[in-house]
C-alpha positions as CSV (number, residue, x, y, z in Angstrom):
1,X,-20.2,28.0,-15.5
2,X,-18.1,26.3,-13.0
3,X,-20.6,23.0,-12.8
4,X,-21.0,23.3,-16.4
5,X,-16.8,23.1,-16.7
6,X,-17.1,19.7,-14.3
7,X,-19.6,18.0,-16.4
8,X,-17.9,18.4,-19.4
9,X,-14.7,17.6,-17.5
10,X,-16.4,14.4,-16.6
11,X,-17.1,14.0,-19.8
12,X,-13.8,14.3,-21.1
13,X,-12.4,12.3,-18.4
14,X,-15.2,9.2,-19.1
15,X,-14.1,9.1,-22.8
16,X,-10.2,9.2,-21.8
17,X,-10.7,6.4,-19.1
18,X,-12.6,4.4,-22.2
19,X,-9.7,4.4,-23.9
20,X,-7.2,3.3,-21.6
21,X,-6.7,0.0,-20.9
22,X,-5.4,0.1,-17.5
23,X,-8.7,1.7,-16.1
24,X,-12.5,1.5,-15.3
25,X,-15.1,3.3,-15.7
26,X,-17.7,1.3,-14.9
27,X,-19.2,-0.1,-11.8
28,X,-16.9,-2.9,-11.5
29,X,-17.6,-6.2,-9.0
30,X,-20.5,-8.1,-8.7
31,X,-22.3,-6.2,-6.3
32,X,-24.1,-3.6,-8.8
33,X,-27.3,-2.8,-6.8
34,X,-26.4,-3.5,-3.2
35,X,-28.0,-2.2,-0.8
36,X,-26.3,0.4,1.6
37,X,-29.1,0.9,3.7
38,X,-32.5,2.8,3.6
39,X,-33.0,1.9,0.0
40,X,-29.6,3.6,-0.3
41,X,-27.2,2.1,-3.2
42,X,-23.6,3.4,-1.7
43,X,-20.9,3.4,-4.2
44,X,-16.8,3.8,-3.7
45,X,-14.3,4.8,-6.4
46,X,-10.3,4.1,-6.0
47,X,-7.7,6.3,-7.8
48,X,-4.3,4.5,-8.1
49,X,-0.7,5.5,-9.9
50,X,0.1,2.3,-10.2
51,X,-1.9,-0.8,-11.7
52,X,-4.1,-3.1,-9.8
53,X,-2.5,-6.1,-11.6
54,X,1.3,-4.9,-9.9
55,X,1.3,-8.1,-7.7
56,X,1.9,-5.5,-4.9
57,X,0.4,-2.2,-3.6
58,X,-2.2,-1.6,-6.7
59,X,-3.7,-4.8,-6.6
60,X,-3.9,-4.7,-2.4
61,X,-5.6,-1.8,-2.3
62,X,-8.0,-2.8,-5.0
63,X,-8.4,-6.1,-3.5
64,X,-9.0,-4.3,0.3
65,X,-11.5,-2.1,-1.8
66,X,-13.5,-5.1,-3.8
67,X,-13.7,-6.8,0.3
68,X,-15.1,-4.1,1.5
69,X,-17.6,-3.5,-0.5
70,X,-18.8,-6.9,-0.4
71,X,-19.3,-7.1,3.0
72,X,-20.9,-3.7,3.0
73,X,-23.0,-3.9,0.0
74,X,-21.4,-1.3,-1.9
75,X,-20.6,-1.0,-5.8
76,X,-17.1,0.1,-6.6
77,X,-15.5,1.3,-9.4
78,X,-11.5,2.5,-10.0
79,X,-9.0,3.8,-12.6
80,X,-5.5,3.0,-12.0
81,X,-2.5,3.8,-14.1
82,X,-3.1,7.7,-13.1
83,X,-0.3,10.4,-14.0
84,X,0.4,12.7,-10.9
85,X,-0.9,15.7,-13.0
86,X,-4.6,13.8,-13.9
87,X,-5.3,12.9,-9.9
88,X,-7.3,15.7,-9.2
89,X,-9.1,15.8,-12.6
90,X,-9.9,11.9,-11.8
91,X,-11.5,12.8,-8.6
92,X,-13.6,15.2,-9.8
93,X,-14.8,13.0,-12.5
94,X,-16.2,10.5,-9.8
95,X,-17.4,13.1,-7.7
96,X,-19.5,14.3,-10.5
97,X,-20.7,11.0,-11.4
98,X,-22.1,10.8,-7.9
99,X,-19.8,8.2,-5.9
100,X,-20.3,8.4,-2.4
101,X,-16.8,7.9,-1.6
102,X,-13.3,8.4,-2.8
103,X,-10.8,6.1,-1.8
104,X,-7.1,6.8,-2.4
105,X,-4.5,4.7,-1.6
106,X,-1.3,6.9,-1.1
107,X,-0.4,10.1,0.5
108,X,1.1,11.3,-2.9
109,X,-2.9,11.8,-3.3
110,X,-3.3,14.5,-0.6
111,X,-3.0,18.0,-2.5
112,X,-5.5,16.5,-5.1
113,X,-7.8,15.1,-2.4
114,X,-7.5,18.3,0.0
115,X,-8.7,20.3,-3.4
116,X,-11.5,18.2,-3.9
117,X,-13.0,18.2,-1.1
118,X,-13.3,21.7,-0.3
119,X,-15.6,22.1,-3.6
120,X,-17.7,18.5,-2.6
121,X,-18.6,19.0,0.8
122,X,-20.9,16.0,0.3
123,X,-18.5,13.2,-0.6
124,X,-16.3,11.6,1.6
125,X,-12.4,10.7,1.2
126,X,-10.3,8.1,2.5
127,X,-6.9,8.6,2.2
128,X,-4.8,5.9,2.6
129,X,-1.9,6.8,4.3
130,X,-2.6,10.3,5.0
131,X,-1.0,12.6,7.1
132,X,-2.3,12.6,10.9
133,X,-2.8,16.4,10.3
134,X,-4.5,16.1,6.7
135,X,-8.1,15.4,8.2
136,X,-8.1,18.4,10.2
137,X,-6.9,20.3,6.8
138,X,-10.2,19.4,5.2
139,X,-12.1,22.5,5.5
140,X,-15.4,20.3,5.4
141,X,-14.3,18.1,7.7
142,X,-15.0,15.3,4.6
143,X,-11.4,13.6,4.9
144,X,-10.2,10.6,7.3
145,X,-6.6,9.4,7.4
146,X,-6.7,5.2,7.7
147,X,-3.1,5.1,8.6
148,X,-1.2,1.5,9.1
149,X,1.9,2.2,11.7
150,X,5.0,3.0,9.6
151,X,7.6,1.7,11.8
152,X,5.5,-1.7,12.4
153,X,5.5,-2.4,8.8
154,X,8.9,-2.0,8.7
155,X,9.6,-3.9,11.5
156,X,8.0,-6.7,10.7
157,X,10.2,-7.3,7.6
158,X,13.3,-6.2,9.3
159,X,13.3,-8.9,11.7
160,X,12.7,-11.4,9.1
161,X,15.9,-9.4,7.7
162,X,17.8,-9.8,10.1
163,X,17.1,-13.3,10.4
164,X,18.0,-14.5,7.0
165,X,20.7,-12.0,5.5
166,X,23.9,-14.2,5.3
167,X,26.0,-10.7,3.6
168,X,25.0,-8.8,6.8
169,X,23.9,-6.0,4.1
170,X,20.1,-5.4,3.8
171,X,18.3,-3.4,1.1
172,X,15.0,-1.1,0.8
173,X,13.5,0.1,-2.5
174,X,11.0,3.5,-2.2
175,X,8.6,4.9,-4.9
176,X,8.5,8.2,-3.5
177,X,9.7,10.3,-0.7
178,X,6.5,9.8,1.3
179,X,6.7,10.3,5.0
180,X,5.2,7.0,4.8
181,X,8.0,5.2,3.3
182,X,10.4,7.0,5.1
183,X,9.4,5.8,8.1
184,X,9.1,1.7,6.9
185,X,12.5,2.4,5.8
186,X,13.9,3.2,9.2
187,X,11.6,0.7,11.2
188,X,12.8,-1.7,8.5
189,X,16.3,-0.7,9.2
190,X,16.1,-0.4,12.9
191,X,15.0,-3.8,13.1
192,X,17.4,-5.3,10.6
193,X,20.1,-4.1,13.1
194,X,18.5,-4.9,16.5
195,X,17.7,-8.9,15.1
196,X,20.7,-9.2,13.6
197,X,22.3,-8.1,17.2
198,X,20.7,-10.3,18.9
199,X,21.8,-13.4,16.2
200,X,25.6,-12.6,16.8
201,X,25.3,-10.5,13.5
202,X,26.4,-6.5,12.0
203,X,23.3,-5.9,9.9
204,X,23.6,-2.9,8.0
205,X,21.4,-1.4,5.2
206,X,22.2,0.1,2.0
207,X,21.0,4.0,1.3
208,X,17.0,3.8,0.4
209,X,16.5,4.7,-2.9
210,X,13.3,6.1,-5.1
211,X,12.6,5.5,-8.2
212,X,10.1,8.4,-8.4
213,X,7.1,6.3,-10.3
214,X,5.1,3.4,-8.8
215,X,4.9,2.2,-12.5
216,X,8.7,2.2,-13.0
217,X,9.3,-1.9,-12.8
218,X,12.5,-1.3,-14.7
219,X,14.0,0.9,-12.5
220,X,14.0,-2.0,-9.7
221,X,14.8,-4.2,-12.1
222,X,18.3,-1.7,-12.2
223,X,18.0,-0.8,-8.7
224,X,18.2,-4.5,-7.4
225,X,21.2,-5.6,-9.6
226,X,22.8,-2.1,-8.7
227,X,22.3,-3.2,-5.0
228,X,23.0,-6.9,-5.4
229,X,26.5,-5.9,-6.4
230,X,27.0,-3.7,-3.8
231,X,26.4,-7.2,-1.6
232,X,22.3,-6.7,0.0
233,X,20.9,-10.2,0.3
234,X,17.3,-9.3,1.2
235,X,15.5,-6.8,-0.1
236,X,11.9,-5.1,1.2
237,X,10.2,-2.5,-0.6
238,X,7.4,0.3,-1.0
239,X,7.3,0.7,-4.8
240,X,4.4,-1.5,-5.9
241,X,5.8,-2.4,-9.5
242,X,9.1,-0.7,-9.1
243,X,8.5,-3.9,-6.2
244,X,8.1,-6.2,-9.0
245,X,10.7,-5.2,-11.3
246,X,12.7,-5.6,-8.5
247,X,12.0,-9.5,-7.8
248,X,12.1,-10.5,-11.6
249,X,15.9,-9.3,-11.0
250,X,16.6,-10.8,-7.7
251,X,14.6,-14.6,-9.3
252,X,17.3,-14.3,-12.3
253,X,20.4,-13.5,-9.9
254,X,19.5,-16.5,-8.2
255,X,19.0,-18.4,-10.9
256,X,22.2,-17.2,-12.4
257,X,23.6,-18.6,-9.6
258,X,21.8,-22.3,-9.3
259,X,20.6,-21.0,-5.7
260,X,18.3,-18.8,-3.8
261,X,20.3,-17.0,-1.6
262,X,18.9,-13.4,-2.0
263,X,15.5,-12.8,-0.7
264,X,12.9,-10.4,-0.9
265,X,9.9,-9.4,1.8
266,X,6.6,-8.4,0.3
267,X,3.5,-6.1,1.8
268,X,1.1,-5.1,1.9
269,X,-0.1,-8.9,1.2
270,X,0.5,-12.1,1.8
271,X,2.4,-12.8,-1.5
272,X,4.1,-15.7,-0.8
273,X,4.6,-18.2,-3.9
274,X,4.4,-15.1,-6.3
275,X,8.2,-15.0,-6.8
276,X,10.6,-17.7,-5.8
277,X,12.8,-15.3,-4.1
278,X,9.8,-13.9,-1.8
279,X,10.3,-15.7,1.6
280,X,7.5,-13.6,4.0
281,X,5.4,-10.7,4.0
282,X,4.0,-7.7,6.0
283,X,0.2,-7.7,5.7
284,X,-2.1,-5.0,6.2
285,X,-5.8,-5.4,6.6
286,X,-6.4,-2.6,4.7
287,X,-10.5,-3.5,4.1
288,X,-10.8,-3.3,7.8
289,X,-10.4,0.6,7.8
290,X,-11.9,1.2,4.6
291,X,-15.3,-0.7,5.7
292,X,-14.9,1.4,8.7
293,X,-14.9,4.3,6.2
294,X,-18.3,2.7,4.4
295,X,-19.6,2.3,7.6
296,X,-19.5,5.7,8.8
297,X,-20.4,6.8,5.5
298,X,-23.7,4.8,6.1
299,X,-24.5,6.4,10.0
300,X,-23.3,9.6,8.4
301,X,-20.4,10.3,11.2
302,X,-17.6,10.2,8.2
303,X,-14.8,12.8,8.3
304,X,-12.1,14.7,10.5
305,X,-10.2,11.5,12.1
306,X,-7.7,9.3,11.9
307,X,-8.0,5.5,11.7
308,X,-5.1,4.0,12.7
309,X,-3.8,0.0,11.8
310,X,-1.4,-1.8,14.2
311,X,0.0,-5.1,15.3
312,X,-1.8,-4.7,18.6
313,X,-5.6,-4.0,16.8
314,X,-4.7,-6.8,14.2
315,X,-4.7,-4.9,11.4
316,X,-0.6,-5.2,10.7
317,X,0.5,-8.9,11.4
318,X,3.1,-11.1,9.7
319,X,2.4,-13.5,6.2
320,X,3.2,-16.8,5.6
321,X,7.2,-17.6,5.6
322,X,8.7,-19.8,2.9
323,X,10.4,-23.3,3.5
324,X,13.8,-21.5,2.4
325,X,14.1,-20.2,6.1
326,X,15.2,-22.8,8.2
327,X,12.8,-24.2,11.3
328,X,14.8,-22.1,14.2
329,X,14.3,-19.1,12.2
330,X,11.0,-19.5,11.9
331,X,10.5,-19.9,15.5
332,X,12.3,-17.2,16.4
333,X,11.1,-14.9,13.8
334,X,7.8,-15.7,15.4
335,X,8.9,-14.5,18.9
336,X,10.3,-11.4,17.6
337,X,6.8,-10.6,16.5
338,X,5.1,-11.3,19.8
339,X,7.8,-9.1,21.5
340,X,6.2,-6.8,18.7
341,X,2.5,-7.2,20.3
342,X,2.9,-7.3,23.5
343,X,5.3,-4.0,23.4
344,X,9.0,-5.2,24.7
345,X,10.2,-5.9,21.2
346,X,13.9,-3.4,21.5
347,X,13.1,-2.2,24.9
């Protein structure tokens, strides 16, 4: 009864994804019929709350999961555009449909994936993100963590921060209240502080806020003008559209004002050019730990660890930086990074 309940859940869920145009059902990419290995075709689905086409988080982790499979030889497939209450019904409609392995980019995603894995024993889970402890919650030992360091993320942007804010009164935007984003908040802020120290400056940050969807572009559309007249002059964020809404209103404040004087700092990409306002980025390499995942998918040694991304493996590193910040920024912005590396950066 139970198997018969999944199939015709699948069923359901094939017909609602159909119908939505913000998701895919089908194989997606160009790699249908790749080879995995031993004759194998491997194939990985992504599950995303926000859209890949966000010009942040949605469309990095797609684009981590299309380079991936291309160098692995997998097919791939996604829906994005997921309610919180259809994450777990969306999982099990790709595990029925025989995908190999379920990649989802957020630990908002954990509960769903935890549940999900207990009844598919043979499918593995990558969740992006995920706790340190959520791998050894997998009863089947069927879940791996890939987990970028938090407070690396955030300092990467914060020294840029630091550099550049002229109002001494940085900003941070949140989706949710992940441990995740928590902790990019407070690296973020750390760093803010500690650059802005050592430039003769009082850096201080405005209160994070959350705008409780990833989707939500109008609430940092109202989040950034809220924060713009409270006097933050660069802004960093972990709200994917919430992200974008956010730079649409920072671009017309500084068009309002015939300059660019308030900035934003993207991730997880390079994203530079996308907005005017957008003068550096945090980049992760997130298809490095997600072709790890294929990989041990492949040699079947999947499951029950934690792959971590930081500055000093090269998966976290620094984007371009924009012509608006002036040469000796640059520079030092550049050195503040290597302190970063090499492990003396606030020591």
């Amino acid at each position: 009864m139970k198997k018969f309940l999944a199939l015709a859940l699948a069923l359901a869920m094939t017909l609602a994804l159909a119908a939505c145009g913000g998701n895919n059902a089908g194989n997606g990419g160009n790699n249908a019929g790749g080879d995995g290995g031993e004759g194998k075709t491997y194939k990985v689905a992504m599950i995303c709350d926000s859209s890949i086409s966000d010009g942040g988080w949605g469309m990095s982790c797609y684009n981590a999961m299309v380079d991936a499979a291309e160098a692995n030889g997998w097919e791939y497939t996604y829906s994005d555009m997921i309610a919180q209450s259809a994450y777990y019904d969306t999982i099990v409609s790709y595990c029925d449909q025989g995908v190999d392995l379920i990649y989802a980019p957020g630990n908002q995603y954990t509960d769903a994936v935890l549940q999900a894995a207990a009844e598919y024993p043979d499918i593995a889970f990558a969740l992006l993100n995920g706790g340190e402890n959520t791998p050894g919650e997998a009863e089947n030992g069927n879940v791996t963590s890939l987990l970028p360091d938090a407070q690396q993320v955030g300092w990467i942007a914060g020294a840029l921060a630091g550099l550049m804010t002229e109002t001494n009164i940085v900003a941070f935007i949140g989706g949710m209240e992940l441990d995740t984003t928590k902790g990019k908040y407070e690296g973020y802020v750390e760093s803010a502080i500690y650059v802005g120290e050592q430039e003769g400056k009082t850096v201080s940050a405005l209160d994070i806020v959350y705008s409780g969807d990833f989707s939500a572009s109008d609430k940092g559309i109202e989040f950034a003008k809220a924060m713009i007249d409270q006097g933050a002059d660069v802004f960093f964020g972990d709200a994917s559209a919430v992200d974008s809404g956010a730079r649409q209103a920072i671009d017309e404040a500084n068009a309002a004002s015939g300059s660019v004087k308030i900035y934003d700092i993207a991730q997880p990409s390079d994203l530079l050019g996308q907005n005017e306002c957008i003068i550096g980025s945090q980049v992760t390499d997130n298809s490095s730990m997600v072709g790890l995942c294929m990989q041990a998918v492949a040699d079947g040694s999947f499951g029950g660890e934690v792959i971590y991304g930081t500055l000093q493996n090269g998966a976290l590193s620094a984007g371009a930086v924009s012509d608006l910040v002036p040469a000796e920024k640059q520079e030092a912005y550049q050195s503040y990074i290597q302190q970063m590396v090499d492990g003396t950066f606030m020591q």
